[in-house]
VOTORVEX-258926 format. One line per 10 residues: number of its first residue (from 1); their letters; for each residue x, y, z of C-alpha. Coordinates in nm, 2 decimals, always signed. Each point is the difference from the previous one (the first is absolute). Layout:
VOTORVEX-258926
NUM	a	X/Y/Z ~ ...
//
This chain:
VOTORVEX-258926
1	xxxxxxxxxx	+1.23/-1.17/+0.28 ~ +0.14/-0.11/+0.33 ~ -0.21/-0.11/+0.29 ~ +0.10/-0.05/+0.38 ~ -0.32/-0.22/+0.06 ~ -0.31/-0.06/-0.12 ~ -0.37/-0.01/+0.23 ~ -0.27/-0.19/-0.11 ~ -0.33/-0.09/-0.03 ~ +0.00/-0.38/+0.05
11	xxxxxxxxxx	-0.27/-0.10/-0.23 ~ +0.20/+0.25/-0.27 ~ +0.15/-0.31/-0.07 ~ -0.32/-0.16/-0.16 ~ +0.02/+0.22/-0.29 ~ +0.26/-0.02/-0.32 ~ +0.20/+0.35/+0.06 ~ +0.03/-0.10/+0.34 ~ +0.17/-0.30/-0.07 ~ +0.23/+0.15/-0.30
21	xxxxxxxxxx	+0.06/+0.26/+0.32 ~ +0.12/-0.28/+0.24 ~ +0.19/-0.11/-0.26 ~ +0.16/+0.31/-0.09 ~ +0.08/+0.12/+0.33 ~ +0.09/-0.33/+0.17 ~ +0.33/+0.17/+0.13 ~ -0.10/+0.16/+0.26 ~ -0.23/-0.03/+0.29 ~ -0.39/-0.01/-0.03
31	xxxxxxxxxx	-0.20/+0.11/+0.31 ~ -0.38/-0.14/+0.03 ~ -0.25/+0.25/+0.08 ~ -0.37/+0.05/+0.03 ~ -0.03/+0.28/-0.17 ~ +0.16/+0.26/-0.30 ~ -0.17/+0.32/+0.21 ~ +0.11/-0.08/+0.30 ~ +0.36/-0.11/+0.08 ~ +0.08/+0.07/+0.37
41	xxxxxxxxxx	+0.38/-0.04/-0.05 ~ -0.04/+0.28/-0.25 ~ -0.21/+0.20/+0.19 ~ +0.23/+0.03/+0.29 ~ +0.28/+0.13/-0.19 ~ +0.10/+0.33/+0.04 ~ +0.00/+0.23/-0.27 ~ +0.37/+0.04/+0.00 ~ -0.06/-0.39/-0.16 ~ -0.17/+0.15/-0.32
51	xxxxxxxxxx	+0.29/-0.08/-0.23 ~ +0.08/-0.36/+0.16 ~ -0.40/-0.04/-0.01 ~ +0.00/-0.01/-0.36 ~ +0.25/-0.26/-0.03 ~ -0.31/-0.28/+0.06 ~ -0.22/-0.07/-0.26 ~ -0.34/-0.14/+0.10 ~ -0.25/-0.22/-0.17 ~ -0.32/-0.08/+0.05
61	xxxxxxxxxx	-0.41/-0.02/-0.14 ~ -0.18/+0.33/-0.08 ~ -0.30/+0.04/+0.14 ~ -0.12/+0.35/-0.04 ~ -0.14/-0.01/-0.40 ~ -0.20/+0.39/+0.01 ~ +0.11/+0.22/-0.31 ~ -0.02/+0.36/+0.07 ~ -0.14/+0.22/-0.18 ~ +0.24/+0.22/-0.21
71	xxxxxxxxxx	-0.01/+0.29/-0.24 ~ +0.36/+0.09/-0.16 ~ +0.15/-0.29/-0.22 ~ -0.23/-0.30/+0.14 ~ -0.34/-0.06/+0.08 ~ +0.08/-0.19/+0.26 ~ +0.32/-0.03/+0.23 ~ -0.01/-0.41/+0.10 ~ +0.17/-0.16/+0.25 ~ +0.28/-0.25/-0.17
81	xxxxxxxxxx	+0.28/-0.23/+0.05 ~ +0.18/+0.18/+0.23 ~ +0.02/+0.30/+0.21 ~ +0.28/+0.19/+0.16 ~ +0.35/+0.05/-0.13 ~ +0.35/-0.11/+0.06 ~ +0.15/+0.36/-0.11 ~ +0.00/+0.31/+0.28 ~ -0.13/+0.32/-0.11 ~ -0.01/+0.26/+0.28
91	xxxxxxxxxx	-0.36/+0.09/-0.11 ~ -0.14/-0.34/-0.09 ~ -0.37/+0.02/+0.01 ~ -0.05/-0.35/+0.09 ~ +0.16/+0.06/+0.38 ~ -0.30/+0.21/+0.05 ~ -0.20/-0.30/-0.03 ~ +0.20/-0.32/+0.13 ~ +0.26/+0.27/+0.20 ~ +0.35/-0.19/+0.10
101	xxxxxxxxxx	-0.22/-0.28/-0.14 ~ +0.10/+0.08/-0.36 ~ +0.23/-0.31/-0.10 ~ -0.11/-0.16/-0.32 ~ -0.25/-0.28/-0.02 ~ -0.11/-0.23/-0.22 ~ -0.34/-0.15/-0.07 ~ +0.00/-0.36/-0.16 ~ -0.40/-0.02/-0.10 ~ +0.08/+0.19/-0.31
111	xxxxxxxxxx	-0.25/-0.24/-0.21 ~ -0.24/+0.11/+0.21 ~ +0.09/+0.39/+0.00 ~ +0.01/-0.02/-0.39 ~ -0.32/-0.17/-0.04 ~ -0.26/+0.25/+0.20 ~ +0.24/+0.25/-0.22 ~ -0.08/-0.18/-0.32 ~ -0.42/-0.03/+0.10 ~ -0.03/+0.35/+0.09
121	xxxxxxxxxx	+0.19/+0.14/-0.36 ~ -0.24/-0.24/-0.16 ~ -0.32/+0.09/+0.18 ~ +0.07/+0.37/-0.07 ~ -0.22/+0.21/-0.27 ~ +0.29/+0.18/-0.10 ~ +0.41/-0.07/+0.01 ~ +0.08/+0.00/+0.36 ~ +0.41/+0.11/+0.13 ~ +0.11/-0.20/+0.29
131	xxxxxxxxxx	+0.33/+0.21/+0.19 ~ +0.12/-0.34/+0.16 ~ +0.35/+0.17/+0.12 ~ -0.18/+0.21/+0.25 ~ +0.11/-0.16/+0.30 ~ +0.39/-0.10/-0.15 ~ +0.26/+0.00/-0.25 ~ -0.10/-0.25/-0.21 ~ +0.33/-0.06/-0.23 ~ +0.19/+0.01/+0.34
141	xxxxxxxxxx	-0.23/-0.30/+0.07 ~ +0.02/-0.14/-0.30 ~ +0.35/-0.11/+0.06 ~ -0.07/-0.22/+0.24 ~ -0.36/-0.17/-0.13 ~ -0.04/+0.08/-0.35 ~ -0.30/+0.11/+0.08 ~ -0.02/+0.31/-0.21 ~ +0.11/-0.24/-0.29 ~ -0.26/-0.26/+0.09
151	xxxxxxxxxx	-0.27/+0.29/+0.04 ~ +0.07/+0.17/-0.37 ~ -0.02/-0.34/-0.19 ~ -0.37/-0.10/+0.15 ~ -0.14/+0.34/+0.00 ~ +0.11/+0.02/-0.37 ~ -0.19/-0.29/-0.04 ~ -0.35/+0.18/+0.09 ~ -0.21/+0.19/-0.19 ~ -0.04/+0.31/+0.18
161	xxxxxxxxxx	+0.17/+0.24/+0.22 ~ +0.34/+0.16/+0.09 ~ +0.24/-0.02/+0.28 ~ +0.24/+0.31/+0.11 ~ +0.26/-0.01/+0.26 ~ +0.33/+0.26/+0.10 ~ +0.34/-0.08/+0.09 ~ +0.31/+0.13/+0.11 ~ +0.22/-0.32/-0.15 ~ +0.16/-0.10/-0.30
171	xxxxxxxxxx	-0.02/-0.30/-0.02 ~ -0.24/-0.10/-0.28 ~ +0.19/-0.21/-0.23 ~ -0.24/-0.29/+0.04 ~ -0.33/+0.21/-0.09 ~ +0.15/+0.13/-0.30 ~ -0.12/-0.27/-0.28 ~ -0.30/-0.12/+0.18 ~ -0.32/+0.01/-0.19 ~ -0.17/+0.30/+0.20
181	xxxxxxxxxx	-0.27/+0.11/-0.29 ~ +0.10/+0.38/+0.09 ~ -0.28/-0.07/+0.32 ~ +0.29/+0.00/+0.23 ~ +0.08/+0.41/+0.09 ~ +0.36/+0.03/+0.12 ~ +0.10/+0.29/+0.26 ~ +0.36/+0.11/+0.13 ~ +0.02/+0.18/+0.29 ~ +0.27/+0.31/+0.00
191	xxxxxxxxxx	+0.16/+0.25/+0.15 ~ +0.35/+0.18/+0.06 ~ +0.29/-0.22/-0.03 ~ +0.08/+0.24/+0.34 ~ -0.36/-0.11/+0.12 ~ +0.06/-0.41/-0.06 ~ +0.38/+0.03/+0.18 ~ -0.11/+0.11/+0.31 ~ -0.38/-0.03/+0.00 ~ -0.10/-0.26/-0.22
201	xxxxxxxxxx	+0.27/-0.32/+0.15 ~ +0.03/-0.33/-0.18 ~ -0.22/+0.10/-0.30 ~ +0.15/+0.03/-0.34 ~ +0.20/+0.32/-0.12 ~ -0.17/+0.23/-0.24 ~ +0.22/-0.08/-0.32 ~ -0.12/-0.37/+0.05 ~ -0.37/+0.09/+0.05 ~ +0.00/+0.28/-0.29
211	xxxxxxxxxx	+0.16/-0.29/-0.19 ~ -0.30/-0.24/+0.07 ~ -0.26/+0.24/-0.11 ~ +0.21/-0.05/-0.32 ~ +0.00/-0.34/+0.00 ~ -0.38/-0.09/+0.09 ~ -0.11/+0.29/-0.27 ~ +0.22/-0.22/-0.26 ~ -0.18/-0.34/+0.15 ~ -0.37/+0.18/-0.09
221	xxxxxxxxxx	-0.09/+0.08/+0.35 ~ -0.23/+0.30/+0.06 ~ +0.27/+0.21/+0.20 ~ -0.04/+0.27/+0.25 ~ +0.22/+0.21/+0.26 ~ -0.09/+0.09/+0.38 ~ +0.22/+0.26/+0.11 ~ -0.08/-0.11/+0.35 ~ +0.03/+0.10/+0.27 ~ +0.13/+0.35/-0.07
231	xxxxxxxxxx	+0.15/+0.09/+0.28 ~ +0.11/+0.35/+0.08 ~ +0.36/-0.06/+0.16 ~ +0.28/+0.25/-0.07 ~ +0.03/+0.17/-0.31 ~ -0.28/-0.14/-0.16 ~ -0.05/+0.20/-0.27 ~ +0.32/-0.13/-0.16 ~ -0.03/-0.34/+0.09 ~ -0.33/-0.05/-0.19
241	xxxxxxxxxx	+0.10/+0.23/-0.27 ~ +0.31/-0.26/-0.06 ~ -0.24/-0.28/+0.03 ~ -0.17/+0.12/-0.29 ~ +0.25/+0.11/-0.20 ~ +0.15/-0.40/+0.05 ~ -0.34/-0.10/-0.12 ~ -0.01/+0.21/-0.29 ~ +0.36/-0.08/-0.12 ~ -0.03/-0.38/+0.06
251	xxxxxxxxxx	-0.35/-0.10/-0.05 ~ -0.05/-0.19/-0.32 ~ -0.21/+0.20/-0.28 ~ -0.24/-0.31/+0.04 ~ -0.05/+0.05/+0.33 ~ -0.05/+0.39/-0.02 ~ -0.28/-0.09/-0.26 ~ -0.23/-0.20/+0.24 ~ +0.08/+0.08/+0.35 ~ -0.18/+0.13/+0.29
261	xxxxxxxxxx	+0.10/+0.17/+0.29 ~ -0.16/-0.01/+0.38 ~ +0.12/+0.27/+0.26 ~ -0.02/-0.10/+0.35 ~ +0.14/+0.20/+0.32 ~ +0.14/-0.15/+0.30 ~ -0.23/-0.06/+0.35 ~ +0.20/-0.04/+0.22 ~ -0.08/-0.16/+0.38 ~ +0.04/+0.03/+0.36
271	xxxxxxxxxx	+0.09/-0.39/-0.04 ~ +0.26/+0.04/-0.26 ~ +0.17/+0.30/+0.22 ~ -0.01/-0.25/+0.26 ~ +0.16/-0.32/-0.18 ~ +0.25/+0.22/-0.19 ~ +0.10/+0.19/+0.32 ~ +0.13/-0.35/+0.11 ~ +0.09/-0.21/-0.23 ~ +0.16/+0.25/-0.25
281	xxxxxxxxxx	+0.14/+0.30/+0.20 ~ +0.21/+0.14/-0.24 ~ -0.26/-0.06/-0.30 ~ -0.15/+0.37/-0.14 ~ -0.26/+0.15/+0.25 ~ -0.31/-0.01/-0.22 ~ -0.27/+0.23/+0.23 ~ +0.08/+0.35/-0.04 ~ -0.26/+0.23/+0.22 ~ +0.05/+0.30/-0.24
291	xxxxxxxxxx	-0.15/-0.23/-0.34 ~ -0.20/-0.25/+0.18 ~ -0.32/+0.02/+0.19 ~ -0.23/-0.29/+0.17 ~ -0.26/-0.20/-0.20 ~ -0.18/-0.25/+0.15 ~ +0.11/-0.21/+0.31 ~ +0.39/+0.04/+0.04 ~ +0.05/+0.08/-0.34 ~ +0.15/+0.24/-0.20
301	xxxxxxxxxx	+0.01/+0.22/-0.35 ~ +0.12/+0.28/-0.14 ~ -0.18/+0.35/+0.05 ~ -0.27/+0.06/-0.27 ~ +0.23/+0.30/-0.14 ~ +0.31/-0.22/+0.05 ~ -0.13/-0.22/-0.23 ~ -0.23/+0.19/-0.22 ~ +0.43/+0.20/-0.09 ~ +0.12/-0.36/-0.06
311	xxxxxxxxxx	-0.26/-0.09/-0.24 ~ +0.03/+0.27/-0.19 ~ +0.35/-0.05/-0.01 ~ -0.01/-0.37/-0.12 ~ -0.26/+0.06/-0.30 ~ +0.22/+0.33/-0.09 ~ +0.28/-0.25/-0.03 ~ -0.17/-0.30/-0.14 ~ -0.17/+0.22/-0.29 ~ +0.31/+0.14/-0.07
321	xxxxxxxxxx	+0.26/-0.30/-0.03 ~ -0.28/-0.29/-0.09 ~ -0.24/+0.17/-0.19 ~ -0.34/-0.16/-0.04 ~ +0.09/-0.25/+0.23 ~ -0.38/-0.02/+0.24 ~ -0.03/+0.07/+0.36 ~ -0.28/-0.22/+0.06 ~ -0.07/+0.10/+0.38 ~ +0.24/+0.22/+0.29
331	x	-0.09/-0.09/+0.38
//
């Protein structure tokens, strides 16, 4: 991954990924500041800047260690090694909470992430499942630190627990022979090749991502599939009905056996309108008044019977091109 300049934390430095970092990215220009959160050059961008925006990487200490509560695949979603994303899709769900902000950062305290990780799987009563790609793309990441590599190895080495995260990349060559004691659940992200052109920019295409599922079943991963978000663009119908017909026809017979599948529609924002109006004006207009209505502050979701018809749809389809394949929760 390319980089136009990199911001900093100065005392990053101190730490062993920060230096690998320096070293990696000497190239280019490295800008001191106090602060990951709060970057005033950033902040005075406009949001016609989005796209150059996530051109800078940033580094710096975490210092925000609460796990959330969850109730779906984890126990517990945990803040990790980084957060943000260097790819642009139009509904990202992150921009809700760091807005133009979104650029990818990275945290170089991992030891210390890991460790309160490791303590709290231990000091559980019962096997405990940490979602630590919450807050990222984790094999996007991974790319630059290793960090997804580094994390597998020592969690294999303890006793208890699992770790889950998604992804919309393909690029998981290095995880494949690593020793993850099947306590490592793998998730792809998918949607419409149609949805990932125009929607879904700089992730991987579907072929490569179907092909990955493949590839991590083979490797004795725990597998699963998010069709996430589904978004309700166009002739949706036949979009999804391809997507699962692709699935069907392509999916190993392995990974049929043992998969999972989440289903999760799109919210959509007043922020996202906002940034997208701007910085992609030709991009796919995602609100649509006649499907959507407001939840929440400034956000949006499809209408109850909008959605309840689309759900229906998808588990008509899914039951009749995967079979037994388990729905394991639709929000």
């Amino acid at each position: 991954m390319k980089f136009d300049n990199v911001y900093y934390e100065s005392n990053s430095l101190d730490y062993d990924l920060g230096r690998i970092l320096h070293e990696k990215f000497n190239n280019i220009p490295w800008i001191e500041i106090e602060s990951h959160n709060r970057i005033e050059q950033m902040q005075a961008k406009q949001n016609s800047e989005f796209a150059k925006m996530k051109r800078n990487l940033i580094i710096g200490i975490r210092k925000t260690h609460k796990y959330v509560e969850n109730h779906k695949v984890s126990d517990y979603l945990v803040p990790y090694t980084s957060s943000g994303c260097s790819a642009m899709c139009l509904y990202c769900y992150l921009v809700c909470n760091y807005n133009k902000c979104a650029y990818l950062r990275l945290f170089v305290n991992r030891e210390q992430m890991l460790e309160k990780l490791i303590k709290t799987a231990n000091k559980s009563d019962r096997p405990l499942t940490f979602e630590i790609g919450s807050n990222s793309d984790l094999v996007l990441e991974n790319t630059i630190t290793r960090n997804l590599e580094w994390t597998i190895t020592e969690f294999g080495r303890n006793e208890k627990g699992f770790l889950t995260f998604p992804t919309k990349f393909d690029m998981v060559e290095a995880l494949l022979p690593l020793n993850h004691r099947r306590r490592v659940i793998f998730r792809m992200s998918v949607n419409p090749q149609e949805v990932i052109n125009k929607i879904e920019l700089g992730t991987s295409p579907l072929k490569k991502r179907i092909n990955t599922i493949n590839q991590m079943c083979e490797a004795g991963y725990p597998t699963g599939i998010l069709i996430a978000p589904v978004v309700l663009t166009g002739d949706w119908r036949r979009q999804y009905s391809e997507l699962l017909t692709q699935l069907a026809d392509t999916l190993s017979e392995k990974a049929k056996k043992q998969l999972f599948i989440e289903i999760i529609f799109m919210t959509y924002s007043y922020i996202h309108r906002m940034i997208n109006n701007e910085a992609f004006p030709s991009a796919v207009e995602l609100y649509d008044k006649e499907l959507m209505t407001v939840r929440g502050r400034g956000k949006y979701c499809y209408r109850p019977e909008i959605r309840s018809d689309a759900e229906e749809f998808l588990r008509a389809q899914i039951e009749q091109k995967l079979g037994g394949v388990s729905i394991i929760y639709v929000v």
